[in-house]
PyMOL commands that place a pseudoatom at each C-alpha (Angstrom):
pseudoatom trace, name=CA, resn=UNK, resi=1, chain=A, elem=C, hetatm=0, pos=[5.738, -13.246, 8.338]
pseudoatom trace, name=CA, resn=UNK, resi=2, chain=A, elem=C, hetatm=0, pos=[6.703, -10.160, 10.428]
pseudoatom trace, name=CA, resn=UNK, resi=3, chain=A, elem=C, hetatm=0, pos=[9.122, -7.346, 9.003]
pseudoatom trace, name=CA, resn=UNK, resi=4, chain=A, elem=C, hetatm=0, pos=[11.554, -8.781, 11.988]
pseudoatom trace, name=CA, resn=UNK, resi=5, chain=A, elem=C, hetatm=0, pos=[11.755, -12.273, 10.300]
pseudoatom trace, name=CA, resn=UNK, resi=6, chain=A, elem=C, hetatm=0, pos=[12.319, -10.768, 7.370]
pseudoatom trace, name=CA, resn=UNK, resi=7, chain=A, elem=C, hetatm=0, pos=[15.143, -8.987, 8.829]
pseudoatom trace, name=CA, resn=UNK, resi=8, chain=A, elem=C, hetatm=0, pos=[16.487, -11.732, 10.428]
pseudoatom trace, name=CA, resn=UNK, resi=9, chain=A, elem=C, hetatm=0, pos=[16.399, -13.671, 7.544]
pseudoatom trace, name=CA, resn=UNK, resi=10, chain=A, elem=C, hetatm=0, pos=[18.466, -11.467, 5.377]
pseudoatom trace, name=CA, resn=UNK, resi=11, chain=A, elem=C, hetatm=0, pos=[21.029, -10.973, 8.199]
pseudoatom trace, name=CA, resn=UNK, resi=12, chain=A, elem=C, hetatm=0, pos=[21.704, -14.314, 8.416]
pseudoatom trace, name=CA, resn=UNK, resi=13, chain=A, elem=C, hetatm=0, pos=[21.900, -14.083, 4.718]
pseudoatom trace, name=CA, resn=UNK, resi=14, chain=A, elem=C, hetatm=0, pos=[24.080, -11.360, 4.335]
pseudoatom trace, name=CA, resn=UNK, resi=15, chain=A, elem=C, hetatm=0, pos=[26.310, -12.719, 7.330]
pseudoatom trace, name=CA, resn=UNK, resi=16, chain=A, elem=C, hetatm=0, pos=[26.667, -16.612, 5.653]
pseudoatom trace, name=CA, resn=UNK, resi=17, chain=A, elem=C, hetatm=0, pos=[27.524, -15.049, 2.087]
pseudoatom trace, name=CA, resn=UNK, resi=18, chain=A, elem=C, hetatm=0, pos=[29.409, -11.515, 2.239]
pseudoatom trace, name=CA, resn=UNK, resi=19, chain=A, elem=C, hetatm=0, pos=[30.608, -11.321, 5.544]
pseudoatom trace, name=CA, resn=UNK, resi=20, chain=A, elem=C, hetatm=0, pos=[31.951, -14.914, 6.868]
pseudoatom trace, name=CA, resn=UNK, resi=21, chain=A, elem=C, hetatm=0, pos=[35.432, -12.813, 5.945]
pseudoatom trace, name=CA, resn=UNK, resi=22, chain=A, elem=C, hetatm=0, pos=[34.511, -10.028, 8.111]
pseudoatom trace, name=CA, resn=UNK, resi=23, chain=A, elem=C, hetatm=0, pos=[33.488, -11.393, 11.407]
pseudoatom trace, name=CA, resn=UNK, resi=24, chain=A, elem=C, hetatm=0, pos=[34.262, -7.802, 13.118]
pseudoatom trace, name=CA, resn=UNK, resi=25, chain=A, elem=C, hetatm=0, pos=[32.182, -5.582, 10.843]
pseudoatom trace, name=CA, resn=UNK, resi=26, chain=A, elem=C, hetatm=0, pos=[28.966, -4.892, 12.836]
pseudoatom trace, name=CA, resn=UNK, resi=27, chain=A, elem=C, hetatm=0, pos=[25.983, -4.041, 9.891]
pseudoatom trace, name=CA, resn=UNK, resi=28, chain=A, elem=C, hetatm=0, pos=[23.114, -2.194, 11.436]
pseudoatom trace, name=CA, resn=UNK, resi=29, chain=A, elem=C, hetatm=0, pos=[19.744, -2.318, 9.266]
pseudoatom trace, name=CA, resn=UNK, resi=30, chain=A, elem=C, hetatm=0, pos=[20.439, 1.135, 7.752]
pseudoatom trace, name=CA, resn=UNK, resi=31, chain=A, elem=C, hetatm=0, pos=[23.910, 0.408, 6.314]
pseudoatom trace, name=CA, resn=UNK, resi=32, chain=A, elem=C, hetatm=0, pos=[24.112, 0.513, 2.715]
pseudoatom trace, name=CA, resn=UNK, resi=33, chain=A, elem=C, hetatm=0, pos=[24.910, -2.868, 1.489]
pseudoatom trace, name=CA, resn=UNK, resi=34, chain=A, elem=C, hetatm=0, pos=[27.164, -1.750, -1.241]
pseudoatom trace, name=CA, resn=UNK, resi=35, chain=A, elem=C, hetatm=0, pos=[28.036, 1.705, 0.231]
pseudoatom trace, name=CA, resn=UNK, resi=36, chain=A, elem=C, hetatm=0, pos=[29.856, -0.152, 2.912]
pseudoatom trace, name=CA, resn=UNK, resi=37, chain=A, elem=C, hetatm=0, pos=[31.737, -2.743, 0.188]
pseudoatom trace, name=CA, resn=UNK, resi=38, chain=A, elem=C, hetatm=0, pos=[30.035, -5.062, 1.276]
pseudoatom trace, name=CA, resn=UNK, resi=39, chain=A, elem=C, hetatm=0, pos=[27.941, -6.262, -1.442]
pseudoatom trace, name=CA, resn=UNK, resi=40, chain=A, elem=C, hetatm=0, pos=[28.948, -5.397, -5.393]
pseudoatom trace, name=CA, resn=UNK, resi=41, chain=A, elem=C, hetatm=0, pos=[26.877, -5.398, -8.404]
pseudoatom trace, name=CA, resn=UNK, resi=42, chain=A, elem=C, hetatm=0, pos=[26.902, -9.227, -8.877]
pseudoatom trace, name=CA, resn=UNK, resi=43, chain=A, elem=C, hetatm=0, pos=[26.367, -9.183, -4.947]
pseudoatom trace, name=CA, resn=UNK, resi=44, chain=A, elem=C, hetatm=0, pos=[22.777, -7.743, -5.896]
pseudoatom trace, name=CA, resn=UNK, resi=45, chain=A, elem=C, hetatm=0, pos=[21.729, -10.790, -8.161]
pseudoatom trace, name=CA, resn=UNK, resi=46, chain=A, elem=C, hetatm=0, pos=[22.418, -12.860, -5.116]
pseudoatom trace, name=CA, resn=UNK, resi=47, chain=A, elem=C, hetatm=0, pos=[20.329, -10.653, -3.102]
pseudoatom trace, name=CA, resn=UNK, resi=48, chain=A, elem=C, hetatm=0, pos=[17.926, -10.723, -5.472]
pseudoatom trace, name=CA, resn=UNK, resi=49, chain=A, elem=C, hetatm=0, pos=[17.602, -13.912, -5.802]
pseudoatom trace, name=CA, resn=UNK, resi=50, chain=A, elem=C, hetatm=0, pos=[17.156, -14.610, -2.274]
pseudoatom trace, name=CA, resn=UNK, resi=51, chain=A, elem=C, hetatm=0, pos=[14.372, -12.344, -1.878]
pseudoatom trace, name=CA, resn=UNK, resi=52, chain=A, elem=C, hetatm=0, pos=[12.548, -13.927, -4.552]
pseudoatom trace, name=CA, resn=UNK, resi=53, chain=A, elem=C, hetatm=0, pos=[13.251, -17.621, -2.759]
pseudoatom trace, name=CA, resn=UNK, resi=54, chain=A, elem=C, hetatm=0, pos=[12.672, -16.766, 0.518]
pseudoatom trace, name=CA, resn=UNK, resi=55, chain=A, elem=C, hetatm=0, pos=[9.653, -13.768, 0.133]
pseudoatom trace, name=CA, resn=UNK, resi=56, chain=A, elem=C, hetatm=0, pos=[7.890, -14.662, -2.389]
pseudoatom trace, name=CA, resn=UNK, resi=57, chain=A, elem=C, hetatm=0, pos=[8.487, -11.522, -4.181]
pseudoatom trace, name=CA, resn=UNK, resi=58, chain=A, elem=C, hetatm=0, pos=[9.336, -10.832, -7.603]
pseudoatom trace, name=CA, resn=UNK, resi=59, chain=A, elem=C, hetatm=0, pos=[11.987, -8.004, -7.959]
pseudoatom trace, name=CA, resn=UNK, resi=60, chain=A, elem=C, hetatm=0, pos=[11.425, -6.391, -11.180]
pseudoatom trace, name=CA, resn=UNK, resi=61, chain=A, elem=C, hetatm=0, pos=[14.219, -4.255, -12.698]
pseudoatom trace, name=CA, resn=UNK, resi=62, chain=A, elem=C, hetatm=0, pos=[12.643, -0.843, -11.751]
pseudoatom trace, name=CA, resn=UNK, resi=63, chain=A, elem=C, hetatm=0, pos=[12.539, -2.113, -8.552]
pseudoatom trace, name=CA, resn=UNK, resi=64, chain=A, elem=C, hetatm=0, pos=[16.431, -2.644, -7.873]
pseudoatom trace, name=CA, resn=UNK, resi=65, chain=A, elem=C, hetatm=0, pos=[17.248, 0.650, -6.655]
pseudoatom trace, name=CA, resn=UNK, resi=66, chain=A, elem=C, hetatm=0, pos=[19.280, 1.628, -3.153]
pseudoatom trace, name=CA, resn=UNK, resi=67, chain=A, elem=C, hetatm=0, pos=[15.867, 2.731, -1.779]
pseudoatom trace, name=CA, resn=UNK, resi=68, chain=A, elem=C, hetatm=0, pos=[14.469, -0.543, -2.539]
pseudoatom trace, name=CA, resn=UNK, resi=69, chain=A, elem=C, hetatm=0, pos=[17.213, -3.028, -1.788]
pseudoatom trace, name=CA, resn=UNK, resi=70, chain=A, elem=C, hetatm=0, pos=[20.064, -1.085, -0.410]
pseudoatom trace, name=CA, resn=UNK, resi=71, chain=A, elem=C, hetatm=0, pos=[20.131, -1.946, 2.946]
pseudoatom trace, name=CA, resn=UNK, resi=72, chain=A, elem=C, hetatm=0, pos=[18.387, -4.535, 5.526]
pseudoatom trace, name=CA, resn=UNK, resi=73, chain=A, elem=C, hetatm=0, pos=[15.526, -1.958, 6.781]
pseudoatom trace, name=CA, resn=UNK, resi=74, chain=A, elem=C, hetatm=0, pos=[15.053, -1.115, 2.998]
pseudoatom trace, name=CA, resn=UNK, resi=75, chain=A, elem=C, hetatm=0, pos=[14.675, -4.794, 2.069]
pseudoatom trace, name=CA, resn=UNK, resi=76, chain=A, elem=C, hetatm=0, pos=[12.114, -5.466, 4.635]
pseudoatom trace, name=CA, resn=UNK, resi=77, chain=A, elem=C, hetatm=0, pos=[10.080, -2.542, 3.980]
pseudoatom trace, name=CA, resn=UNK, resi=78, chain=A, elem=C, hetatm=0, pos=[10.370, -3.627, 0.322]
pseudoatom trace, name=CA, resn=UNK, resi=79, chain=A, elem=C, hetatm=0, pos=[9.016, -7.035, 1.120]
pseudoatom trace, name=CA, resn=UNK, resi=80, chain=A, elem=C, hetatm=0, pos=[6.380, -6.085, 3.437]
pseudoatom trace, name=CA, resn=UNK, resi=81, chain=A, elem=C, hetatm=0, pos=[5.330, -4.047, 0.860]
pseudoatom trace, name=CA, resn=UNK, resi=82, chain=A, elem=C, hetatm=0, pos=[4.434, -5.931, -1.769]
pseudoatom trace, name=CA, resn=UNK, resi=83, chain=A, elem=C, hetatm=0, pos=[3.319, -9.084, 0.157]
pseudoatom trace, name=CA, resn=UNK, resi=84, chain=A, elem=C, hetatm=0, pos=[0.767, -6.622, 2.216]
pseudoatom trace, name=CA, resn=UNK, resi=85, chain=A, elem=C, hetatm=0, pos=[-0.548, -4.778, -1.307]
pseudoatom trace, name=CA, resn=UNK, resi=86, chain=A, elem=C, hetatm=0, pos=[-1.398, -8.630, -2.801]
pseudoatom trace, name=CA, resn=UNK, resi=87, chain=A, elem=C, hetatm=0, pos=[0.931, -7.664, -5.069]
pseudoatom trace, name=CA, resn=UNK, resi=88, chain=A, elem=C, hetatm=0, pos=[0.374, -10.307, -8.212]
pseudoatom trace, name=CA, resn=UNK, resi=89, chain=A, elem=C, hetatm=0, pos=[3.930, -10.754, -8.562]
pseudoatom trace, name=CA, resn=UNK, resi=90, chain=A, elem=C, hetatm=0, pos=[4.242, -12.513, -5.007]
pseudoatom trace, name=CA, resn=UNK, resi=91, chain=A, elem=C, hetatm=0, pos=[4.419, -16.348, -4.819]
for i in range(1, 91): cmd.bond("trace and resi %d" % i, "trace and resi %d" % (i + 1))
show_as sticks, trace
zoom trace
């Protein structure tokens, strides 16, 4: 999987379940997902939950920070991450 799927996957994502009411708002990949409203604290356990579906990757708690999950590019990097490392915690 290439850091673009990953992307695209978590656009489509983020589209589908927090912005279906916003058609207009444009999200680039460096938009903070809850600095822009668009996702809120329960908004995160969705997130998280999808990366952990979809990647592979377990999230652990010291891991849910803005520079880990708070926006697209940030998400990616964080997947990419820990699926390149072998991390144990990936599925």
């Amino acid at each position: 999987m290439t850091k673009e799927e990953v992307l695209a996957r978590m656009r489509s994502f983020i589209d589908d379940n927090f912005l279906y009411m916003r058609p207009d708002f444009e999200l680039t990949n460096a938009d903070s997902l809850m600095g822009s409203g668009i996702v809120d604290s329960m908004g995160v356990m969705e997130v998280i939950e999808f990366i952990e579906e979809q990647f592979g990757v377990v999230v652990g708690d010291a891991d849910i920070t803005e520079a880990n999950i708070g926006t697209l590019e940030a998400i990616a990097t964080y997947v990419m991450a820990h699926r390149a490392a072998g991390d144990p915690q990936v599925a």
